[in-house]
PDB file with one MODEL, atoms N, CA, C and O in Angstrom:
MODEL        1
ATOM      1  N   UNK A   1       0.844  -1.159   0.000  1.00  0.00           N
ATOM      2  CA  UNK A   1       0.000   0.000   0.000  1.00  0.00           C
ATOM      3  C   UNK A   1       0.900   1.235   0.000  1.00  0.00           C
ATOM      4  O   UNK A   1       1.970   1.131   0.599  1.00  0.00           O
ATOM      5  N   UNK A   2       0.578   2.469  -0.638  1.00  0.00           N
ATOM      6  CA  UNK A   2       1.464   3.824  -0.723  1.00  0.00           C
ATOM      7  C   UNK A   2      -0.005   4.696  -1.001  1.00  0.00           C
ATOM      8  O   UNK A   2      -1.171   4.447  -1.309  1.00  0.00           O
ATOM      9  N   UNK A   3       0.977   6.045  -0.636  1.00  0.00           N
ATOM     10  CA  UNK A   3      -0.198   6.669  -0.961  1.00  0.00           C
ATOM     11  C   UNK A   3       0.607   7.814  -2.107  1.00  0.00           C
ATOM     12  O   UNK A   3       1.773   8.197  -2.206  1.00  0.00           O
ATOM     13  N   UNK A   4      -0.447   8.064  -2.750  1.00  0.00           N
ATOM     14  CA  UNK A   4      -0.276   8.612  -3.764  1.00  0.00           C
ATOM     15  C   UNK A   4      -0.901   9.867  -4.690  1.00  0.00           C
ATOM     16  O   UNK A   4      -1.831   9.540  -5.427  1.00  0.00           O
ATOM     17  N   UNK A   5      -0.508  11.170  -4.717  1.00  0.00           N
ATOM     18  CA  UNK A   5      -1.862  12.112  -5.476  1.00  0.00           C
ATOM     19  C   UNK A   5      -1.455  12.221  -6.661  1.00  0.00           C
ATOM     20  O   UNK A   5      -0.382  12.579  -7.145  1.00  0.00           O
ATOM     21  N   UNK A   6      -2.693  11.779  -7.209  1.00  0.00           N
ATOM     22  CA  UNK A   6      -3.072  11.777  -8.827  1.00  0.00           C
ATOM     23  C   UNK A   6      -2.801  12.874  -9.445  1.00  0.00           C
ATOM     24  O   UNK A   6      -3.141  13.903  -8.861  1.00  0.00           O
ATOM     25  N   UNK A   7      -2.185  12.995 -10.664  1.00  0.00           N
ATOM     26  CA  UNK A   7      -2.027  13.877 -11.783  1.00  0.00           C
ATOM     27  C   UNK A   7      -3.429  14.358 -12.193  1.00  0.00           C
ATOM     28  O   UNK A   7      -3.705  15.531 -12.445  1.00  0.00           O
ATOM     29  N   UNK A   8      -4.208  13.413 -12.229  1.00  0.00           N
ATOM     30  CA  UNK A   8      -5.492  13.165 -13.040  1.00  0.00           C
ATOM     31  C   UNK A   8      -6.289  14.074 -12.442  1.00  0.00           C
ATOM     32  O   UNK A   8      -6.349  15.259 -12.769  1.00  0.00           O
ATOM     33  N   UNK A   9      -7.096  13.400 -11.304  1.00  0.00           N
ATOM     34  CA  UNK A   9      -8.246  14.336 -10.483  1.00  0.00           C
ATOM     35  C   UNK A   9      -7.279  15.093  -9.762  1.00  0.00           C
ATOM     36  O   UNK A   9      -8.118  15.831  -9.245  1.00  0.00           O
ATOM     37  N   UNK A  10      -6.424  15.427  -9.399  1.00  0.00           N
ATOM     38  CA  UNK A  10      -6.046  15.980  -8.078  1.00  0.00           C
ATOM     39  C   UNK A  10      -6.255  15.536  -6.906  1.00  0.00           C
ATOM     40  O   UNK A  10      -6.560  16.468  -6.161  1.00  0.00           O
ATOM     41  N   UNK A  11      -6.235  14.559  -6.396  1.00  0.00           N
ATOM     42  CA  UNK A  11      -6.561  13.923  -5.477  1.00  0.00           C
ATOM     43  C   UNK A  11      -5.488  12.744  -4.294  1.00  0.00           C
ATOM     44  O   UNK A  11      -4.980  11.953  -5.088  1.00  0.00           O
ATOM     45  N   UNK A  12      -5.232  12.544  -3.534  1.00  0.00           N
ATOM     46  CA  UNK A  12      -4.486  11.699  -2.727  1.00  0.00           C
ATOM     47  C   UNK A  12      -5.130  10.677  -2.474  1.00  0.00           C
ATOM     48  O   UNK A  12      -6.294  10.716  -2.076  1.00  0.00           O
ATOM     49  N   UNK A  13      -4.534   9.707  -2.649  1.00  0.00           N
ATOM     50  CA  UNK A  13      -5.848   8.444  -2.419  1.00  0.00           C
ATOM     51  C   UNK A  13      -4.408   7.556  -1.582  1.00  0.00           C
ATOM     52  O   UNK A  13      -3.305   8.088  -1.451  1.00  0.00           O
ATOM     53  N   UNK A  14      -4.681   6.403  -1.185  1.00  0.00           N
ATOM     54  CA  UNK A  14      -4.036   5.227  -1.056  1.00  0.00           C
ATOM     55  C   UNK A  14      -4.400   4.079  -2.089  1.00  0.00           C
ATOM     56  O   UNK A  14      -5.558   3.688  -2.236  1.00  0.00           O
ATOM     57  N   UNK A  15      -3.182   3.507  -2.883  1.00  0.00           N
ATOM     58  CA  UNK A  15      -3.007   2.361  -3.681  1.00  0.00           C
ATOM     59  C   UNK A  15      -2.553   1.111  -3.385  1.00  0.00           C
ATOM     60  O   UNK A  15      -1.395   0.704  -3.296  1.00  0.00           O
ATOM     61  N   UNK A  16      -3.672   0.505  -3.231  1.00  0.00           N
ATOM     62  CA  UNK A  16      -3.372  -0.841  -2.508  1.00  0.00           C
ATOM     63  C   UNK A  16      -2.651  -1.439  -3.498  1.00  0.00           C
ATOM     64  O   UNK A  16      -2.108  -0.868  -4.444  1.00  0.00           O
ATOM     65  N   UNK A  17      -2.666  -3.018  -3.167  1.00  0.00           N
ATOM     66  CA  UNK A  17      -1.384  -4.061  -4.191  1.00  0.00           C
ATOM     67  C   UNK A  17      -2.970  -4.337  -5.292  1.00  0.00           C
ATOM     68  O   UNK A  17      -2.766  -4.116  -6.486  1.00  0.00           O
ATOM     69  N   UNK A  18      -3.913  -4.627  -5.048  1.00  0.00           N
ATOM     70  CA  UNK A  18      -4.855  -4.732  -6.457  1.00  0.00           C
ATOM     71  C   UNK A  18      -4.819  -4.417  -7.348  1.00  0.00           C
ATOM     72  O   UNK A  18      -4.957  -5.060  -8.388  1.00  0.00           O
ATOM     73  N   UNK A  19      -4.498  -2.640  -7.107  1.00  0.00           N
ATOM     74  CA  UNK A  19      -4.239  -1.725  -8.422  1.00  0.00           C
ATOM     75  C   UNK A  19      -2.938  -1.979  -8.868  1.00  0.00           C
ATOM     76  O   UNK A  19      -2.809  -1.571 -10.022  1.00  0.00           O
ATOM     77  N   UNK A  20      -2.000  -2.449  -8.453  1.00  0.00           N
ATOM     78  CA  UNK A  20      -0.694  -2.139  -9.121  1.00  0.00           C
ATOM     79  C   UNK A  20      -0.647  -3.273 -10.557  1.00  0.00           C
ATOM     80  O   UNK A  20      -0.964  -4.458 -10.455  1.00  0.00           O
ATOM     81  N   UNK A  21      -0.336  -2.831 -11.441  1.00  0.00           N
ATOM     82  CA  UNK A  21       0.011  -2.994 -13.090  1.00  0.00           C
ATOM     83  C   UNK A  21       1.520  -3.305 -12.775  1.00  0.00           C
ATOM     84  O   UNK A  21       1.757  -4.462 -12.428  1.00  0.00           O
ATOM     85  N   UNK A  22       2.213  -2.724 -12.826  1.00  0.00           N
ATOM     86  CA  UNK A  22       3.561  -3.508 -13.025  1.00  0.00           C
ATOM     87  C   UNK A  22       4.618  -2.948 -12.119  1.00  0.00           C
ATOM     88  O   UNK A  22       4.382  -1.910 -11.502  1.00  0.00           O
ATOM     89  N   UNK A  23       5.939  -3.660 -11.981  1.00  0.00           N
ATOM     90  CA  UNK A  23       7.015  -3.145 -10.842  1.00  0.00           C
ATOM     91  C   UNK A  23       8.198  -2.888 -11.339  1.00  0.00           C
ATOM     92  O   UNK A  23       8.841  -3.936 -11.285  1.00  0.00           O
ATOM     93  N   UNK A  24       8.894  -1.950 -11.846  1.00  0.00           N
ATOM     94  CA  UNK A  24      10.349  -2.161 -12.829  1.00  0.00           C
ATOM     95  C   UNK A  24      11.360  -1.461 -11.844  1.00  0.00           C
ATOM     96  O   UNK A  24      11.261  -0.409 -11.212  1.00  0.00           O
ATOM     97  N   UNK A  25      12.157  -2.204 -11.908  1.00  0.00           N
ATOM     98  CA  UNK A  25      13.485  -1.484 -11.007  1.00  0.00           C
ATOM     99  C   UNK A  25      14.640  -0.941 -12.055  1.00  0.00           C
ATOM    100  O   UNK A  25      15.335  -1.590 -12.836  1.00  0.00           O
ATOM    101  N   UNK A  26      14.602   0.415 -11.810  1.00  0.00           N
ATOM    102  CA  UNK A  26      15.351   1.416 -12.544  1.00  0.00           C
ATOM    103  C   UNK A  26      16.580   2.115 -11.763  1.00  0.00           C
ATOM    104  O   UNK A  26      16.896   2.239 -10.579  1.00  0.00           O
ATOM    105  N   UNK A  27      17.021   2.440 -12.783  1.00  0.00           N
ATOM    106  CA  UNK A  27      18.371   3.288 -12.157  1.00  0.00           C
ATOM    107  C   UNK A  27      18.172   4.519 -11.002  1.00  0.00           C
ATOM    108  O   UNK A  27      18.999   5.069 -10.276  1.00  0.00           O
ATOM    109  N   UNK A  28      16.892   4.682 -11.136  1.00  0.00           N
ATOM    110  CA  UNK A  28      16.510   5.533 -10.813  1.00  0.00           C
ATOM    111  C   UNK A  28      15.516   5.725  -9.622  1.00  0.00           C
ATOM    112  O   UNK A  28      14.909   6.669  -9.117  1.00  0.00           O
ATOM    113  N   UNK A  29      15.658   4.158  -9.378  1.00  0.00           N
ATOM    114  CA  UNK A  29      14.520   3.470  -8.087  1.00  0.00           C
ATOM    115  C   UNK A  29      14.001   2.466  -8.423  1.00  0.00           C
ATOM    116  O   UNK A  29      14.494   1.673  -9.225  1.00  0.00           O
ATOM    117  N   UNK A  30      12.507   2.296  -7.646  1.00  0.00           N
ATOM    118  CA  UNK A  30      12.005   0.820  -8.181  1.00  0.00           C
ATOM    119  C   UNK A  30      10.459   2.089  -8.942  1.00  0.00           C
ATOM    120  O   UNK A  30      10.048   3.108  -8.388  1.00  0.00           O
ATOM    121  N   UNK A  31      10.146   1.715  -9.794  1.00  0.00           N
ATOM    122  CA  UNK A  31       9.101   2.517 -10.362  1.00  0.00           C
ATOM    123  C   UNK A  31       7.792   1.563 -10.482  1.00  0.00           C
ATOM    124  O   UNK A  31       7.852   0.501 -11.102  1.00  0.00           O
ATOM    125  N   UNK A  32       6.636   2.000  -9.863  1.00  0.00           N
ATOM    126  CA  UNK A  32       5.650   1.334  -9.874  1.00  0.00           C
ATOM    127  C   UNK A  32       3.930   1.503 -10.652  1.00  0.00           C
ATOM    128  O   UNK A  32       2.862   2.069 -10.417  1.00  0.00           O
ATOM    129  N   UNK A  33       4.199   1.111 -11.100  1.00  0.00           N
ATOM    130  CA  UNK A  33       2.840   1.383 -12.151  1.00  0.00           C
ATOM    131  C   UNK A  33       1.813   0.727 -11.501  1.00  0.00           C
ATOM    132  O   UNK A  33       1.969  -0.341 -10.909  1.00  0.00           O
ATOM    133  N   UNK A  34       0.483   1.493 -11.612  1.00  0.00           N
ATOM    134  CA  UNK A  34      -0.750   1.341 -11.422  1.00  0.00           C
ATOM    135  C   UNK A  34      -1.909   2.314 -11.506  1.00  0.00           C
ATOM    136  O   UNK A  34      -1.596   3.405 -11.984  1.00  0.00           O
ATOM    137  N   UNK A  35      -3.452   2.135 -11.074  1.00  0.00           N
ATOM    138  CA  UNK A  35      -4.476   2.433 -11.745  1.00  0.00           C
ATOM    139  C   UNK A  35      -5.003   2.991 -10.793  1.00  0.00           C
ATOM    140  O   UNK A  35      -5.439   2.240  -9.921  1.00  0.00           O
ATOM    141  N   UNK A  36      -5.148   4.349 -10.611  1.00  0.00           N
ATOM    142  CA  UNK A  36      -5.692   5.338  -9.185  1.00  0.00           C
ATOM    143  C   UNK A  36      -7.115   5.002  -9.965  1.00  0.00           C
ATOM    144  O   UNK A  36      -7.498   4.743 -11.106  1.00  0.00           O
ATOM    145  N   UNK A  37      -7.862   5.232  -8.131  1.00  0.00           N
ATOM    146  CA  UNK A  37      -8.830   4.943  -8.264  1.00  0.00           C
ATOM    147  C   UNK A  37     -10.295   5.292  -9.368  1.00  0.00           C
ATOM    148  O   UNK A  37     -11.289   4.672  -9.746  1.00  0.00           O
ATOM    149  N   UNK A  38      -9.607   6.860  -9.600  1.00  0.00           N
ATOM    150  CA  UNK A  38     -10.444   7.568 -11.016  1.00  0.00           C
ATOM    151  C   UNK A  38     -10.351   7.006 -12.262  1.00  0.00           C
ATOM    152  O   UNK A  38     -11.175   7.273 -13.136  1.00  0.00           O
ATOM    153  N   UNK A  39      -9.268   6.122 -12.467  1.00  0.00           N
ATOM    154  CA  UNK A  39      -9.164   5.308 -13.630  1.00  0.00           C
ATOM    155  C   UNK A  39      -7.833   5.370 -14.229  1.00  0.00           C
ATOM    156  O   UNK A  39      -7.332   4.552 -15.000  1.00  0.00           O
ATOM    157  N   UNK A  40      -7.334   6.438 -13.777  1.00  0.00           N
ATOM    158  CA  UNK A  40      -5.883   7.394 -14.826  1.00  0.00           C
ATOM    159  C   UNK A  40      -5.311   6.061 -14.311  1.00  0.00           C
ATOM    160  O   UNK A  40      -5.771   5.238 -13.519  1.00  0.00           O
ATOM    161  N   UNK A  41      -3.832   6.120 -15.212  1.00  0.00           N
ATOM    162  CA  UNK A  41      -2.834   4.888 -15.216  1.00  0.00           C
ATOM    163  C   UNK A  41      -1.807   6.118 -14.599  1.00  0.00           C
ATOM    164  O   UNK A  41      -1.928   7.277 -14.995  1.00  0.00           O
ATOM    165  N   UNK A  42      -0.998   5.803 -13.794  1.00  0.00           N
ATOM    166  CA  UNK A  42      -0.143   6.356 -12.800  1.00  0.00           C
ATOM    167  C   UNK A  42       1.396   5.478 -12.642  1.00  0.00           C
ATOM    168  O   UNK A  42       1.731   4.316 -12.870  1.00  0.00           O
ATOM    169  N   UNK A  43       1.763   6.116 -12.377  1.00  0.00           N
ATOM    170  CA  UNK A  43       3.502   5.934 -11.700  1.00  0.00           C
ATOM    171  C   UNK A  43       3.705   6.453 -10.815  1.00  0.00           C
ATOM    172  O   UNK A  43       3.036   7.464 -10.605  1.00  0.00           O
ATOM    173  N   UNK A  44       4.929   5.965  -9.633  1.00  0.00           N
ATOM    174  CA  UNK A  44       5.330   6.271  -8.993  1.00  0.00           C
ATOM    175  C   UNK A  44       6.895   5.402  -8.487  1.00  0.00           C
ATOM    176  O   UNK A  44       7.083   4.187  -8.429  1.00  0.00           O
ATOM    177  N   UNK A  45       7.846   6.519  -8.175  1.00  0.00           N
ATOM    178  CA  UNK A  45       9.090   5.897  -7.905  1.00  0.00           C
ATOM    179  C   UNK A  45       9.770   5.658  -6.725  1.00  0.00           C
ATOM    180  O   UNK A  45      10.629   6.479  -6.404  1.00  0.00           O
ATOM    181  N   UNK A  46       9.633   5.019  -6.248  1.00  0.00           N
ATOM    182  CA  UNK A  46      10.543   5.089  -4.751  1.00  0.00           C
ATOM    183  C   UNK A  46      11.472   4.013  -4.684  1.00  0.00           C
ATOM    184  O   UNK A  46      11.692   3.316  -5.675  1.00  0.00           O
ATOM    185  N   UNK A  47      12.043   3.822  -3.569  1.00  0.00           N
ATOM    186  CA  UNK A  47      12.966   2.927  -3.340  1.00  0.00           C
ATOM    187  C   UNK A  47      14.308   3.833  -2.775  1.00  0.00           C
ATOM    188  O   UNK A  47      14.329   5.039  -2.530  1.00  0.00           O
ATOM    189  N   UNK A  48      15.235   3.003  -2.674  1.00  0.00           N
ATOM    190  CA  UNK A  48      16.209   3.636  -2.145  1.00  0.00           C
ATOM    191  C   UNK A  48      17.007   5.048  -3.070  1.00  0.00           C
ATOM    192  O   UNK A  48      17.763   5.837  -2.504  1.00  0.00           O
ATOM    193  N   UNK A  49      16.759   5.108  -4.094  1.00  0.00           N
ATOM    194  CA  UNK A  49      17.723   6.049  -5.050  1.00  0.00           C
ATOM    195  C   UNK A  49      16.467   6.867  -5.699  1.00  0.00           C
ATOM    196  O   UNK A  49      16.639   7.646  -6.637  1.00  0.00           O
ATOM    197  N   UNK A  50      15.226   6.627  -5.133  1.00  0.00           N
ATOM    198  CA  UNK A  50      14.206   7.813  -5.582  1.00  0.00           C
ATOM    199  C   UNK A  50      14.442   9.109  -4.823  1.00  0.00           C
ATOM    200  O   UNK A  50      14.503   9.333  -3.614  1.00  0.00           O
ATOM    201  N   UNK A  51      14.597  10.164  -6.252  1.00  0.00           N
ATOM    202  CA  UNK A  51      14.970  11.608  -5.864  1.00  0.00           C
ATOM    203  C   UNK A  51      16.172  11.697  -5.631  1.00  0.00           C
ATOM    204  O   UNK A  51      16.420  12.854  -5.290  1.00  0.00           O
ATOM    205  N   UNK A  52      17.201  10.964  -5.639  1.00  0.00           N
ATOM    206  CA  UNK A  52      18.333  11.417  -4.972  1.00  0.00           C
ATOM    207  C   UNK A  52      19.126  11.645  -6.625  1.00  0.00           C
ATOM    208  O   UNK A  52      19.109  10.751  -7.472  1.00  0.00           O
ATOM    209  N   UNK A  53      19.655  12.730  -6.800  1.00  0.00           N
ATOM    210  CA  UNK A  53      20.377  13.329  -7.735  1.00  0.00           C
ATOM    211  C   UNK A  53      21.593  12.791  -7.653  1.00  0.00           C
ATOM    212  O   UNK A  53      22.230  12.708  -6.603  1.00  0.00           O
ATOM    213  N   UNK A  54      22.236  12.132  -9.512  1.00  0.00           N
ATOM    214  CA  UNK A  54      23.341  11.965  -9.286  1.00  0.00           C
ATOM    215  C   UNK A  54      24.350  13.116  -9.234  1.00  0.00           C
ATOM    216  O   UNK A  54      24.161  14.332  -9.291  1.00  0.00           O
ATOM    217  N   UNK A  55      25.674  12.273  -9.089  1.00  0.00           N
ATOM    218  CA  UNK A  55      26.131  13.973  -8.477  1.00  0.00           C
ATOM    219  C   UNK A  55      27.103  14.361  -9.823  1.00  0.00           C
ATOM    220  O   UNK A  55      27.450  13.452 -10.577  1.00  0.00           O
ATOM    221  N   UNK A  56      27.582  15.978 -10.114  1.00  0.00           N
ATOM    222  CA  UNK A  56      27.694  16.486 -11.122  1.00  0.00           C
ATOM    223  C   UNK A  56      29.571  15.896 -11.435  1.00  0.00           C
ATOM    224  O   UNK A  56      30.409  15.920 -10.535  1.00  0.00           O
ATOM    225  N   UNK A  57      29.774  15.574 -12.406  1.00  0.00           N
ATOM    226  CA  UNK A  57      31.058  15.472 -12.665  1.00  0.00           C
ATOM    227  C   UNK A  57      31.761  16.860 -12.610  1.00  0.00           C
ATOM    228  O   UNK A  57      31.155  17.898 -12.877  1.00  0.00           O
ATOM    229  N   UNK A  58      33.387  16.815 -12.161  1.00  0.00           N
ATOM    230  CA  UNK A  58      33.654  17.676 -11.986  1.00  0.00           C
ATOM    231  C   UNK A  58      35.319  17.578 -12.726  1.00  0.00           C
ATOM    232  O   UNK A  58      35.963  16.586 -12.384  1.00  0.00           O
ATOM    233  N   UNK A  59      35.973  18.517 -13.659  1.00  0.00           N
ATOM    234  CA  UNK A  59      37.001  17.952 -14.112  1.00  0.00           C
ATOM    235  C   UNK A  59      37.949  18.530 -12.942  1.00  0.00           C
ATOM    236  O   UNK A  59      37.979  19.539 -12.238  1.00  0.00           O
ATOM    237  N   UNK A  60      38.691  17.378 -13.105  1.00  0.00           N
ATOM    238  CA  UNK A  60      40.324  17.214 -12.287  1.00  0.00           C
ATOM    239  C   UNK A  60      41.358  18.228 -12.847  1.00  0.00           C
ATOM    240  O   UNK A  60      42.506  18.249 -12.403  1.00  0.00           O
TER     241      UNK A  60
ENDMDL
END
């Protein structure tokens, strides 16, 4: 379960495991697809490396 506000309605709902469509683990976190309750198809990323910026190269 997560909770989550929709792009769609504007709204915060909680997304149980029913709704979830699919689970992909990215460079970028684990990204989770599923179906808020208004119908819209949604994402969301968390996991350990969600949001965290890689960091800028810097020359030597």
């Amino acid at each position: 379960m997560l909770a989550h506000h929709c792009a769609a309605c504007d709204e915060t709902y909680l997304i149980f495991d029913s709704q979830i469509t699919g689970v992909m683990n990215t460079g970028h976190g684990i990204e989770i697809s599923f179906t808020c309750w208004c119908g819209a198809e949604q994402t969301q990323v968390t996991g350990r490396y969600a949001g965290r910026r890689t960091p800028d190269v810097v020359a030597a």
